[in-house]
C-alpha positions in Angstrom: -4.3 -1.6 -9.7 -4.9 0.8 -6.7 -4.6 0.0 -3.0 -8.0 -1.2 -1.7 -10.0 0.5 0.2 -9.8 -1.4 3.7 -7.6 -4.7 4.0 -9.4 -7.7 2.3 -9.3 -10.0 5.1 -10.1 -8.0 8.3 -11.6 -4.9 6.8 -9.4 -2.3 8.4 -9.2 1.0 6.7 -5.7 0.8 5.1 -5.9 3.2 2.0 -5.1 6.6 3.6 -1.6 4.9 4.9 -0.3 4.4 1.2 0.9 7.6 0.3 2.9 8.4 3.6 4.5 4.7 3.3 4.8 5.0 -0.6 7.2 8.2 0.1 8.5 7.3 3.5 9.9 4.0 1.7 11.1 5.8 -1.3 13.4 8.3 1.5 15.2 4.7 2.2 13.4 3.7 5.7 12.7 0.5 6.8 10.1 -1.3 5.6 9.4 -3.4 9.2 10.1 0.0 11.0 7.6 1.8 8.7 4.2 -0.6 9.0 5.1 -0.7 12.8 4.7 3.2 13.0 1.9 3.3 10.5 -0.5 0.9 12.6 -0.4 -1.6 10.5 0.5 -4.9 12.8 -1.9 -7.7 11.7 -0.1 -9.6 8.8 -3.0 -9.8 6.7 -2.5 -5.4 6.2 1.4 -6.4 6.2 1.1 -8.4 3.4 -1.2 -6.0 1.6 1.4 -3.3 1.9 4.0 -5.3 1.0 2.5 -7.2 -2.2 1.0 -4.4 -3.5 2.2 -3.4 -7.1 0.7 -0.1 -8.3 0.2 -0.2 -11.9 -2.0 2.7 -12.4 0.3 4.8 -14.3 1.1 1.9 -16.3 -2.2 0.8 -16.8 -3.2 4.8 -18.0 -0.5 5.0 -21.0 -3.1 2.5 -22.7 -5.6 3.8 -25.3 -9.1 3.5 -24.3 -11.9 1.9 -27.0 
């Protein structure tokens, strides 16, 4: 639902990258471009930026029991 903390296969901190790429990819940049400047070159942290579906605001219109 939220990024993770660190990446799930190599354990680098990722999750204080995913607001600066969430509204640096919404301004139209390139997504390659962007995870080069962010740091983010192994492809297991690629992958986790780029599979990543945030449904936390969807998730929150529910009704809790």
């Amino acid at each position: 639902m939220i990024i993770p903390i660190r990446c799930i296969s190599c354990g680098k901190p990722v999750a204080h990258l995913w607001e600066s790429y969430k509204d640096r990819l919404a301004k139209g940049e390139d997504r390659k471009k962007l995870l080069d400047e962010l740091g983010l070159e192994r492809y297991c942290c690629r992958a986790l930026f780029l599979g990543h579906v945030d449904l936390a605001n969807t998730a929150a219109q529910f009704k809790k029991f």
